[in-house]
N, C-alpha and C positions, 0 to 999 in steps of 0.2 A: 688444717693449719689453725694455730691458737686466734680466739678474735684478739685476745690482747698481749699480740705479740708489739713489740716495739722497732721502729725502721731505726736502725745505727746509721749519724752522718756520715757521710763519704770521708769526711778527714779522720774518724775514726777507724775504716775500713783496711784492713791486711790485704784484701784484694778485693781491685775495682774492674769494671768493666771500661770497654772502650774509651765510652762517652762519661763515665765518670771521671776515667784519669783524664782525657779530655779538659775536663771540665776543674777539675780540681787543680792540675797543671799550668790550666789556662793556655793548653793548644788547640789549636782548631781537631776536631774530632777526623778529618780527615788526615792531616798528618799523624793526629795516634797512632792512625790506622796502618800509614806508612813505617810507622816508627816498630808498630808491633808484626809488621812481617817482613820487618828487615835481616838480614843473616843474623845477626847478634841477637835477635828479640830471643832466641830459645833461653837463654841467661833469666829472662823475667815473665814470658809467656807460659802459660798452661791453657791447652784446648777442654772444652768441658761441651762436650758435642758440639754445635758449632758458634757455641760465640767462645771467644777468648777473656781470657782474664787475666789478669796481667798483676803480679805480684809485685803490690806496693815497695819493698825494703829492699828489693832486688832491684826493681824502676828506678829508685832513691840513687843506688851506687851506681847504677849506667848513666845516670844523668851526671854522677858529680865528674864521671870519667870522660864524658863527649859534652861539650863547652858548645858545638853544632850540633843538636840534632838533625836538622832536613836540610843537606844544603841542595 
C-alpha cells in the first residue's frame, strides 16, 4: 500500500460499511445492522467476505421509500 495514499470521508464514499452508514445516517450501529439483514437489504447489501457493505445510492432510495426504518 502507497504511504501517501489519502482516506476519502465517509460522506464522500459510494460505499460504506456498517458503522460508517451507522454513523453517517446517524443510526445506532445496531439497528444498521438490523436494517442491513432485513429481507429488502439485498436492494443495497453486497457481501465482501464477511463484512457487508452496503451501497450508498441504493440505501438513499430505500430510505426515501420506508419513512420507518426499525419498528
Amino acid at each position: 500500500m502507497p504511504k501517501n495514499h489519502e482516506i476519502v470521508p465517509i460522506h464522500l464514499k459510494a460505499a460504506l460499511t456498517i458503522f460508517e452508514c451507522a454513523e453517517l445516517y446517524s443510526i445506532g450501529a445496531n439497528n444498521m445492522r438490523k436494517i442491513a439483514t432485513s429481507t429488502d437489504a439485498f436492494m443495497f447489501t453486497r457481501k465482501v467476505g464477511n463484512k457487508t457493505i452496503i451501497i450508498r445510492k441504493e440505501f438513499d432510495k430505500y430510505i426515501e421509500k420506508h419513512q420507518v426504518l426499525i419498528a
